[in-house]
C-alpha positions as CSV (number, residue, x, y, z in Angstrom):
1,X,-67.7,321.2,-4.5
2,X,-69.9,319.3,-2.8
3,X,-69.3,318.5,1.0
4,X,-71.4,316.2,3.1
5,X,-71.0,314.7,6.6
6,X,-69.3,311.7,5.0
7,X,-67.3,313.8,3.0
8,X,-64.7,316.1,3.4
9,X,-66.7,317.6,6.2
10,X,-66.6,314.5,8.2
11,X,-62.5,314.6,7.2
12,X,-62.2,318.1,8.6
13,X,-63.3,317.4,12.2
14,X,-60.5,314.7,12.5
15,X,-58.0,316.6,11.3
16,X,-57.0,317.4,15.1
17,X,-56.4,314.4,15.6
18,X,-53.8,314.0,12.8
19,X,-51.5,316.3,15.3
20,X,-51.3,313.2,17.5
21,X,-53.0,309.9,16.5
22,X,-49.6,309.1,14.3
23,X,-47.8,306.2,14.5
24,X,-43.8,306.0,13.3
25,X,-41.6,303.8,11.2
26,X,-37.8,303.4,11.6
27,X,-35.7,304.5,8.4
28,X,-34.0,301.2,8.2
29,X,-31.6,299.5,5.7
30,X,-34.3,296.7,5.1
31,X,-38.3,297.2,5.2
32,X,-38.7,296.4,8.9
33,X,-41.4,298.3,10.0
34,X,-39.1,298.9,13.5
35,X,-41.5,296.9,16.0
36,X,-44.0,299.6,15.6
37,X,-47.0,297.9,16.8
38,X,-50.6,299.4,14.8
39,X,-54.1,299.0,15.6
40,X,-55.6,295.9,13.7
41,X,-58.1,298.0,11.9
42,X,-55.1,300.3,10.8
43,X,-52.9,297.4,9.8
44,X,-55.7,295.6,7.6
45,X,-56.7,298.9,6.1
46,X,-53.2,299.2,5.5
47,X,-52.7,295.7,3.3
48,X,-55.9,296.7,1.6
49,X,-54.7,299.9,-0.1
50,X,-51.0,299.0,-0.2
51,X,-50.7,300.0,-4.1
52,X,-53.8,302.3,-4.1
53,X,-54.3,306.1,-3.0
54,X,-57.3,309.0,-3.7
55,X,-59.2,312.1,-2.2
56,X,-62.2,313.4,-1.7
57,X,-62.7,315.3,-4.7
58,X,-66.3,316.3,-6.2
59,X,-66.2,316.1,-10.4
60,X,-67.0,319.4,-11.4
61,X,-64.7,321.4,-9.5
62,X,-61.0,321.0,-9.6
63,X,-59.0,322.7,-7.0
64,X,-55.1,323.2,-7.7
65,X,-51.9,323.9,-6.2
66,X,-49.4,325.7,-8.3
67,X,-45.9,326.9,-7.2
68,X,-45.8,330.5,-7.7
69,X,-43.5,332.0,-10.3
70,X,-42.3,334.9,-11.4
71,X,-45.4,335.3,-14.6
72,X,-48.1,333.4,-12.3
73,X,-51.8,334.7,-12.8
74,X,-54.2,334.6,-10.0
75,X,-54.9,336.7,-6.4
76,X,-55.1,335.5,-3.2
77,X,-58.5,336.1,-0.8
78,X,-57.6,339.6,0.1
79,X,-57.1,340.9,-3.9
80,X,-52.4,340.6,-2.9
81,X,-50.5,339.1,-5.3
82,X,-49.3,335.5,-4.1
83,X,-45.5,335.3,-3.1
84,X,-43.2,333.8,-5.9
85,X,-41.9,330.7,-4.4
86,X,-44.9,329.8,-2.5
87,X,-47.4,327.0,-2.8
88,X,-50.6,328.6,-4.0
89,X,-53.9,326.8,-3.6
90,X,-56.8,328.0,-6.0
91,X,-59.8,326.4,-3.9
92,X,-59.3,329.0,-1.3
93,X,-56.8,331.5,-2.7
94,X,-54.7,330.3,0.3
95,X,-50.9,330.5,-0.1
96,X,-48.2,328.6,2.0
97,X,-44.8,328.3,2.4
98,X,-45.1,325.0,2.7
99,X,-47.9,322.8,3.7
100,X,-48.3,319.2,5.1
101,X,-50.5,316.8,2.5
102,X,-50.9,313.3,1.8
103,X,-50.9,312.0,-1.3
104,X,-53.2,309.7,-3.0
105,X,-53.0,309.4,-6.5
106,X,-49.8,309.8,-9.1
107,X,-51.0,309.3,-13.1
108,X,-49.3,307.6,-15.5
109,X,-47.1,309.6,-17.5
110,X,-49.0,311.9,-20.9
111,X,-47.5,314.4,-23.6
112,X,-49.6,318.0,-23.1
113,X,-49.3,320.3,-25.9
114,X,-45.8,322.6,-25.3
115,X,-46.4,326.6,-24.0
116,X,-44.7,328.1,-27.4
117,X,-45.8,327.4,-30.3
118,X,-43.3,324.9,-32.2
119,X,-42.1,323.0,-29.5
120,X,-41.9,319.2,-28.9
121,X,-44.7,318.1,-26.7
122,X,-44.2,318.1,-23.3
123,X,-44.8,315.3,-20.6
124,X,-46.5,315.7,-17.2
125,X,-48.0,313.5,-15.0
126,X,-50.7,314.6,-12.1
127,X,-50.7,314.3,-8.5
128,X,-53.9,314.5,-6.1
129,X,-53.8,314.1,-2.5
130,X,-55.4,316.1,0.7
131,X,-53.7,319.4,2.6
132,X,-54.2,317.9,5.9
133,X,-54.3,321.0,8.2
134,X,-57.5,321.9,6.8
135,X,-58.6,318.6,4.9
136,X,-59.2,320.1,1.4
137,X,-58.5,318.4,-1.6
138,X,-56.0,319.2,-4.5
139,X,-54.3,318.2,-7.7
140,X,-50.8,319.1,-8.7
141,X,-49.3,318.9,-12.4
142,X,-46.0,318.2,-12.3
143,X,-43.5,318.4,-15.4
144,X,-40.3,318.8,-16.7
145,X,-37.1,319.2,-14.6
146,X,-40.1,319.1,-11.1
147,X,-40.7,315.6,-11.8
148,X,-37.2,313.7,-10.7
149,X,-38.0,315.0,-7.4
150,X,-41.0,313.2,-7.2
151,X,-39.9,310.0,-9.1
152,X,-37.3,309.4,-5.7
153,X,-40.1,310.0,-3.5
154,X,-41.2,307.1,-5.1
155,X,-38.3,305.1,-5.1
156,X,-38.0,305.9,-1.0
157,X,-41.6,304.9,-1.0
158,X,-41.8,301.8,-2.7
159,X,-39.8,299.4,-0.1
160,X,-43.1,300.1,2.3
161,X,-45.8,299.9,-0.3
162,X,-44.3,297.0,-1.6
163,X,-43.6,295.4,1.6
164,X,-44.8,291.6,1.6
165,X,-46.2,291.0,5.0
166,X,-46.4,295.0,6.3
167,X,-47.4,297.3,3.4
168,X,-47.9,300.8,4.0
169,X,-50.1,303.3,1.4
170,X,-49.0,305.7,-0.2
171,X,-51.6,308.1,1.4
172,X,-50.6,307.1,4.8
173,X,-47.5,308.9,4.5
174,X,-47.4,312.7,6.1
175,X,-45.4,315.3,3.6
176,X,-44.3,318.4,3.7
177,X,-44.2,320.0,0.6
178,X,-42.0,323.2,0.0
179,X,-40.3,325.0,-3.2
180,X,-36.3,325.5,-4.0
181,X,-35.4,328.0,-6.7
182,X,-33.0,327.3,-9.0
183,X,-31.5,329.7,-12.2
184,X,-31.5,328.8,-15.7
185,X,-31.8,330.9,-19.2
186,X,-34.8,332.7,-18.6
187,X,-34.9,333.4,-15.1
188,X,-35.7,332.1,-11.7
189,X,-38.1,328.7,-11.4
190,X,-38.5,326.8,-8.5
191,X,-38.5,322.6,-7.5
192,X,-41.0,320.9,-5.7
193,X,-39.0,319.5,-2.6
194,X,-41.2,316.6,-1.1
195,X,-40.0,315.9,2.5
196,X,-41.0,313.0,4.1
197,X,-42.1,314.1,7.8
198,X,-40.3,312.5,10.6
199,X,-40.0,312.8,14.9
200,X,-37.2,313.5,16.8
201,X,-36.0,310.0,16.2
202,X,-35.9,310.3,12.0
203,X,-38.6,307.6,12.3
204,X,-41.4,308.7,9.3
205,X,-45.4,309.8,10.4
206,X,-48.1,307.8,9.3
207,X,-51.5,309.0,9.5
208,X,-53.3,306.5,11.3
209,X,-56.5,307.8,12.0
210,X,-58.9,305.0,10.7
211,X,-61.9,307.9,10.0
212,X,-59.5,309.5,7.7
213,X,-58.2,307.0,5.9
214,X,-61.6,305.6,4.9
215,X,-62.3,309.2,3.6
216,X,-59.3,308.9,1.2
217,X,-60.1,305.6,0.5
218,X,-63.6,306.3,-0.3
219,X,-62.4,309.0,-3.0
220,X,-60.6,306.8,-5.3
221,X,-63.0,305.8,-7.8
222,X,-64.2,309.5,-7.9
223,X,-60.3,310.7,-8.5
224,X,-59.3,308.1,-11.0
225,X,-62.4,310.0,-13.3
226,X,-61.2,313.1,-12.8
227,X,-58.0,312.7,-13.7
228,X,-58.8,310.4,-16.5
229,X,-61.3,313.0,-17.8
230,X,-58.1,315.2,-18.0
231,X,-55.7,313.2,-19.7
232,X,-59.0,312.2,-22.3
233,X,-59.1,315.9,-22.7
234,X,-55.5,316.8,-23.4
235,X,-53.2,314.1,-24.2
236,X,-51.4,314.5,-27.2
237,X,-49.0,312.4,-29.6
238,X,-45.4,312.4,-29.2
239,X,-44.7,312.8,-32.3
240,X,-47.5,314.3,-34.3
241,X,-48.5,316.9,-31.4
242,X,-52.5,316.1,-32.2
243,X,-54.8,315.4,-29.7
244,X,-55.1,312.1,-29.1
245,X,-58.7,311.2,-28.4
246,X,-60.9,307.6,-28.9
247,X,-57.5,306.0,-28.0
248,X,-57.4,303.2,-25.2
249,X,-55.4,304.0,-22.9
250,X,-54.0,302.8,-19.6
251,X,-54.9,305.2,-16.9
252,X,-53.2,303.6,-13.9
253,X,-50.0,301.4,-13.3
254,X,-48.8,300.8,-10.2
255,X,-48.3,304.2,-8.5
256,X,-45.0,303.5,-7.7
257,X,-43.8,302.6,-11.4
258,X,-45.3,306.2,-12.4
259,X,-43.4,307.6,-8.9
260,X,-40.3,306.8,-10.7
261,X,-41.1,307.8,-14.2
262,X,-40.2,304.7,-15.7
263,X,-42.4,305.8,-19.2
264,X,-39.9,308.6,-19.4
265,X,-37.0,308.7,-17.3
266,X,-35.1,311.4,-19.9
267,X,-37.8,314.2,-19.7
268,X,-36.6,315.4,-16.5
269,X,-33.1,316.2,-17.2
């Protein structure tokens, strides 16, 4: 992956900053932003990506983050096995607990081929954002019964983005992403629990660092391929199972609407 000045590199030496350049909104009834007053250059780049979000990403490489189960493949750095539960990241074999990101980019909702042979095709949509304690970049696939979770963080999400005079991105958002297990027939699996980070007066973090943000920003056209490349790739039919390939398709409603699963509401029960 390819890291220049302008890049993810030039990302990483503001990420000190993220710890205290944040600015706060009030959890209100309505979309009142609380009074919070934001640099102009903040504010405009705010209304200009109010339904958009990316990261850095290069093409040809891919980096992941997969909640570790029970039959998870893959090391970490030092040869271990990672901790079921955790969040594992396979640019760095890193694992965490869990981890602060933002996040840039939700697909629309695809059918993937199923795991077993026989079954009904299975529908997923993909997540990209940035871990912001170390400014790398990521994608996240996210299916079945893991998905309502992230269809309310939509819904909680989509009185700022959508807000008429003060929008708020997506990506400006801080999150703490973590893992709950829950039991079923097979075994143990684990949610993806998306916690919106707040201070002391439950008033949410925005990142506000204008550097930063045009990094993300500057990553969008770059994500969209990547993840379209991906979907072109493995999409299938419904019905039929097949690959479906040559097929227009598309790529990108409004990141809310594919927050909140609206293609497929049933898949996650």
């Amino acid at each position: 992956m390819s890291k220049t000045k302008s890049g993810v590199e030039a990302a990483r030496e503001t990420a000190n900053k993220l710890r205290s350049e944040v600015a706060t909104t009030k959890e209100l009834d309505s979309v009142n932003m609380g009074g919070v007053s934001l640099p102009s250059e903040v504010s405009s780049f705010y209304k200009r990506n109010a339904g958009v979000g990316s990261e850095n990403m290069a093409r040809e490489s891919l980096p992941s983050l997969k909640v570790v189960e029970s039959n998870s493949k893959g090391e970490l750095a030092n040869g271990d096995r990672p901790t079921v539960g955790y969040l594992y990241y396979t640019g760095t074999k890193e694992q965490y607990k869990n981890t602060r990101v933002s996040i840039m980019s939700v697909s629309r909702g695809f059918y993937v081929k199923a795991l077993n042979k026989g079954d009904r095709p299975k529908f997923q949509q993909i997540i990209s954002g940035m871990l912001l304690d170390s400014m790398e970049p990521f994608i996240m696939y996210m299916g079945g019964k893991r998905l309502q979770n992230l269809w309310d963080l939509g819904k909680t999400l989509s009185p700022f983005t959508k807000h008429k005079e003060s929008p708020v991105p997506m990506m400006a958002f801080q999150i703490d992403l973590s893992t709950t297990n829950y039991k079923h027939e097979f075994g143990d699996s684990h949610y993806i629990d998306f916690n919106l980070i707040k201070d002391g007066e439950n008033r949410y973090q925005l990142i506000t660092d204008i550097s930063t943000l045009e990094v993300l920003e500057d990553g969008i056209a770059t994500i969209k391929a990547v993840v379209a490349d991906i979907i072109e790739a493995t999409e299938v039919n419904k019905q039929t199972g097949e690959l479906v390939k040559d097929t227009p398709t598309q790529l990108y409603s409004d990141a809310e609407d594919a927050l909140m699963g609206i293609e497929e509401p049933g898949e996650a029960k």
